[in-house]
VMD Tcl script that draws the C-alpha trace (Angstrom):
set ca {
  {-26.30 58.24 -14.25}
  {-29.23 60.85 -13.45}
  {-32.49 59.41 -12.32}
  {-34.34 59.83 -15.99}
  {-31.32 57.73 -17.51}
  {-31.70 55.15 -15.04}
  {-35.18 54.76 -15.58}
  {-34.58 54.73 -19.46}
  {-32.70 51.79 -19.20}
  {-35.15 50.31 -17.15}
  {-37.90 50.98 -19.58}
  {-35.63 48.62 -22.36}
  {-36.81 45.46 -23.51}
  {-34.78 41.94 -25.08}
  {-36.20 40.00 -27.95}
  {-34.36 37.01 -29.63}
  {-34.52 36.53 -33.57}
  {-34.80 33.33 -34.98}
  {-31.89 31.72 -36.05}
  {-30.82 33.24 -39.71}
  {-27.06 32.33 -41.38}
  {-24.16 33.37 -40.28}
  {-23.00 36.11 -41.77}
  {-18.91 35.83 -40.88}
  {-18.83 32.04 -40.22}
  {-19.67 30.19 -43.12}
  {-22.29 27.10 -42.51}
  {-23.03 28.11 -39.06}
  {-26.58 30.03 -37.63}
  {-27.00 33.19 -35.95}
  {-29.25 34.91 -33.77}
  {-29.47 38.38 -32.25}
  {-30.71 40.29 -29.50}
  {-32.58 43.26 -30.11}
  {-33.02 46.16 -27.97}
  {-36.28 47.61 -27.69}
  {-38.60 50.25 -28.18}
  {-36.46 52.01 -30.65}
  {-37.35 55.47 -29.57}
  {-36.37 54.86 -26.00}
  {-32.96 54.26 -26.86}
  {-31.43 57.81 -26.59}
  {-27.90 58.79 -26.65}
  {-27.40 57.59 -22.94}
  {-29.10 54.42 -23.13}
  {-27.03 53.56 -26.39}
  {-24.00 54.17 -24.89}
  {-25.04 52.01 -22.03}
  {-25.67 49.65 -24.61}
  {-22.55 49.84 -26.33}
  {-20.75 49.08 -23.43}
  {-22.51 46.28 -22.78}
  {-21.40 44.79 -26.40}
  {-24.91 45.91 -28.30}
  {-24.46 47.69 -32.38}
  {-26.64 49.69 -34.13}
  {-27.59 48.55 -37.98}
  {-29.59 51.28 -38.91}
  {-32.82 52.00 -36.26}
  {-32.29 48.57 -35.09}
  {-29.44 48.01 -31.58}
  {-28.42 44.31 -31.32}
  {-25.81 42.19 -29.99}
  {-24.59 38.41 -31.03}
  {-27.60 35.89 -28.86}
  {-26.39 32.75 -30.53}
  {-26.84 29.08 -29.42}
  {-23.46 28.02 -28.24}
  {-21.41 30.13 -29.51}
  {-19.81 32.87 -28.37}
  {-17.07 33.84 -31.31}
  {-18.21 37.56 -31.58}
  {-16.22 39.37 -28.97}
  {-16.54 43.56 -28.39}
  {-13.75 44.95 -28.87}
  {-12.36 48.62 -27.97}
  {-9.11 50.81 -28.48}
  {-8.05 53.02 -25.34}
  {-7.15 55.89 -27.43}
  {-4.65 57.39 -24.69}
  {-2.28 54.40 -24.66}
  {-2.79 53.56 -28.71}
  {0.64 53.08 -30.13}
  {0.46 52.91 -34.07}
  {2.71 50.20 -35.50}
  {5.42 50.65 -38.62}
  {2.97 49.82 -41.41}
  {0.17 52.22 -39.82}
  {2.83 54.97 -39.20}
  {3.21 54.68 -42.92}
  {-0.22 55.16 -43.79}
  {-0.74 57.84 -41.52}
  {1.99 59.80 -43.42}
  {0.88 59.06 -46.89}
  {-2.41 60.25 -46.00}
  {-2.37 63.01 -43.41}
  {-2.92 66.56 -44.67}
  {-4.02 64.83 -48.68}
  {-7.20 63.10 -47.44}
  {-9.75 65.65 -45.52}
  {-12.42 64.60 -43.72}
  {-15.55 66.57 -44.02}
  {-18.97 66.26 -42.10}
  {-22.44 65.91 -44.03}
  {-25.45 65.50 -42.78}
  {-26.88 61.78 -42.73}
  {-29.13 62.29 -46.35}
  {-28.79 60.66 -49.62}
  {-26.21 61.27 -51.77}
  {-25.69 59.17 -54.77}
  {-21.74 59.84 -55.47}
  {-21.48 57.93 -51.86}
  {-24.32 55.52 -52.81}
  {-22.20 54.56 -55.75}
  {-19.01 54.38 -53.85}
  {-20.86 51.75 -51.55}
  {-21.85 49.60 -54.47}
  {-18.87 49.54 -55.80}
  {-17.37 48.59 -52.21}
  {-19.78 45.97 -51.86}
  {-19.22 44.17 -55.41}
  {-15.40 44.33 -54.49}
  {-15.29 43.29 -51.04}
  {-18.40 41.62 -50.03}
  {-19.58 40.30 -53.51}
  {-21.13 37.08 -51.20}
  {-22.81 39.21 -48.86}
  {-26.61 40.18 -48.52}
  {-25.29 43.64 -48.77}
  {-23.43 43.75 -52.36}
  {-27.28 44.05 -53.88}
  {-28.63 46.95 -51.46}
  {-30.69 49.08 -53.48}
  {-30.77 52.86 -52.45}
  {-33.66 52.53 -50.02}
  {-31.49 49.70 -48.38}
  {-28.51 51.06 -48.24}
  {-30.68 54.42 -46.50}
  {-32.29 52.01 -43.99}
  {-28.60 51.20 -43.12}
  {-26.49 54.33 -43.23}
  {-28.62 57.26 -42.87}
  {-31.60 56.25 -39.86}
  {-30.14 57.35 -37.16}
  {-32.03 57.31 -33.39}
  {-28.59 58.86 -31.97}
  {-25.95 61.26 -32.47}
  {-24.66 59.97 -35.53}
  {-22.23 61.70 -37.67}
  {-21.24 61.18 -41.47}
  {-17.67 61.95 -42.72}
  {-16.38 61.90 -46.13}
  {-13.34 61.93 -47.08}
  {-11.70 63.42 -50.77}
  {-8.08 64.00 -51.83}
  {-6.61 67.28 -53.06}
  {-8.57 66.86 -56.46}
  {-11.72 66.47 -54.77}
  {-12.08 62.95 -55.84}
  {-14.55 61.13 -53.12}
  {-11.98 57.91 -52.05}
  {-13.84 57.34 -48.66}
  {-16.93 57.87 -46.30}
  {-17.38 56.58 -42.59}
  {-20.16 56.50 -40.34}
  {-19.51 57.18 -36.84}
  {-21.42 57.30 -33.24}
  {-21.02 59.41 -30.75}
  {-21.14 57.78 -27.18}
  {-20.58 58.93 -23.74}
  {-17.01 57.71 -23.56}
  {-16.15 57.26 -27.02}
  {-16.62 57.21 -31.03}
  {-18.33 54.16 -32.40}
  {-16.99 53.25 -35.50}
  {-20.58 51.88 -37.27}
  {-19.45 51.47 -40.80}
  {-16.96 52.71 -43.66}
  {-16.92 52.18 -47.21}
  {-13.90 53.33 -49.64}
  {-12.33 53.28 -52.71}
  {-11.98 49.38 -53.76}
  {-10.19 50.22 -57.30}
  {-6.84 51.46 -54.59}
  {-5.73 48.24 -52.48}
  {-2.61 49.36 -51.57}
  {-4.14 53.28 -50.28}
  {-4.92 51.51 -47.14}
  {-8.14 53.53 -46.70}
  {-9.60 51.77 -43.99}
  {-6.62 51.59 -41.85}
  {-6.30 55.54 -42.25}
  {-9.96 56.00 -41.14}
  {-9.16 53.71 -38.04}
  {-6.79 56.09 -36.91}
  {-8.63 58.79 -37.73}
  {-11.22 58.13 -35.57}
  {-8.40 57.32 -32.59}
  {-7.67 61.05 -33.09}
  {-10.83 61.66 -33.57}
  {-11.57 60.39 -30.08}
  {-8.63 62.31 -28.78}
  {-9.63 65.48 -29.91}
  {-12.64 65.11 -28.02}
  {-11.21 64.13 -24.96}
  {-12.96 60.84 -25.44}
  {-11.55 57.56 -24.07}
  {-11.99 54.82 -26.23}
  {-12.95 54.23 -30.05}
  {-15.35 51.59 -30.03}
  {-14.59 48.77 -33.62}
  {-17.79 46.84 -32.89}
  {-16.78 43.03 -32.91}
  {-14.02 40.92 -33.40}
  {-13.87 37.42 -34.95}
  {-11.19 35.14 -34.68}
  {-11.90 32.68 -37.06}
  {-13.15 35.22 -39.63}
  {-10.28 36.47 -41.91}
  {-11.98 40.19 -42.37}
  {-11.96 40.23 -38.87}
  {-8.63 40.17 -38.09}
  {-7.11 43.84 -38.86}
  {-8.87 44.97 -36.21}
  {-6.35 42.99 -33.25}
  {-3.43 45.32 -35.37}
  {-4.95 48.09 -33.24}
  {-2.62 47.91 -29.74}
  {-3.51 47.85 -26.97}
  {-6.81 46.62 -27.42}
  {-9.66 45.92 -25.02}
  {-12.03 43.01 -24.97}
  {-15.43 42.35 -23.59}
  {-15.19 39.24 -21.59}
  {-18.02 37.66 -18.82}
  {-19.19 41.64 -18.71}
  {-16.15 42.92 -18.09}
  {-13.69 44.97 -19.88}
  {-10.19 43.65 -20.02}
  {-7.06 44.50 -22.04}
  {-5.41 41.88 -24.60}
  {-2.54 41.47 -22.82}
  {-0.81 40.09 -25.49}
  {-1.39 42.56 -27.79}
  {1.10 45.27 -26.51}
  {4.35 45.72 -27.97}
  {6.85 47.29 -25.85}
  {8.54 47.90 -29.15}
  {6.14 50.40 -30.54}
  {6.68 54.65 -30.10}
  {3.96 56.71 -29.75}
  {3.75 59.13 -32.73}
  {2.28 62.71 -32.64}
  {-0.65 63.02 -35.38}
  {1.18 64.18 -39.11}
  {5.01 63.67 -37.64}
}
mol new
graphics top color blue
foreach p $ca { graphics top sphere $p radius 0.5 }
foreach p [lrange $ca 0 end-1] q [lrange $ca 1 end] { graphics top cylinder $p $q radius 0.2 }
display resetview
């Protein structure tokens, strides 16, 4: 760390919200803490803060603060040892060389505004998020303090079926958010875009692919433990889920 990025950190400040509802376990409160001043948060600080178990919604870099509990755990893939099982294999094949990914730059576009709706009413009709108006869903996908890139991806008729937002850290990709086609359950979008972004990472020469946090006792939660081996942020510290490596698993070159 040079001497400016140490005193960057240095120069961050902690506030706790008030408690607000749960958004993954139902009937229980939530807090956060929020990192600030926003515009000292560069690209070096966030990454310090991401590995330190802090998000970014928008302009805003948090991490779980809640009163006795402690169910939101960081979790990471270590791209080098990722081993994708049978049912991601598949997807991988279906999807390789029909889906391309392109880059845009992080400004409105209603054909992915729509998509997002759409994703919302399907999959998070509940949520605070299914009624995001366009300035809302802005305020969450397109302000950016960081190097921030978004990717959409269309098939081979140009049809829009998926975009992601993504992070670029220090020693990783941050996978922030992704919305996709809800009209295709069986396409497996989103488990496609999580390996994506593992190659992604690769490509880079990037260590890790960072899937924000992990849940146990929330349902949507739990694709993201599929991902082996997978790390965990535990009492500061780093450590793999031991008992989420299968000895049974190949490693499979990207499009074999």
């Amino acid at each position: 760390m040079s001497h400016r990025d140490h005193n960057r950190i240095f120069s961050i400040h902690f506030y706790a919200t008030a408690p607000y509802p749960c958004s993954y376990l139902p009937g229980r409160q939530a807090r956060s803490q929020v990192a600030i001043p926003a515009d000292a948060i560069d690209d070096s600080v966030y990454s310090q803060l991401v590995h330190i178990g802090f998000r970014r919604s928008g302009l805003f870099t948090y991490r779980p603060y809640c009163d006795q509990c402690d169910a939101c755990v960081s979790v990471r893939i270590p791209v080098a040892q990722f081993t994708p099982n049978r049912t991601q294999r598949r997807v991988m094949r279906r999807h390789c060389g029909q889906l391309q990914g392109i880059r845009r730059p992080l400004a409105f576009v209603w054909e992915h505004y729509e998509l997002y709706r759409r994703y919302q009413a399907s999959r998070h009709a509940e949520g605070s998020m299914a009624d995001d108006n366009h300035h809302q869903y802005a305020e969450f996908i397109l302000k950016s303090a960081v190097s921030s890139e978004l990717v959409e991806f269309r098939d081979g008729d140009g049809q829009l079926k998926m975009v992601s937002l993504i992070d670029v850290l220090g020693d990783g990709l941050s996978a922030v958010y992704t919305f996709f086609e809800p009209d295709e359950p069986q396409a497996s979008y989103g488990v496609y875009n999580v390996l994506w972004q593992v190659e992604e990472s690769r490509r880079r020469g990037l260590p890790y692919l960072y899937l924000g946090y992990w849940i146990a006792a929330c349902r949507k939660m739990a694709y993201k433990t599929h991902y082996r081996p997978l790390e965990r942020l535990r009492q500061g510290r780093w450590v793999s889920d031991e008992q989420a490596v299968d000895a049974t698993f190949e490693p499979l070159r990207w499009g074999e």
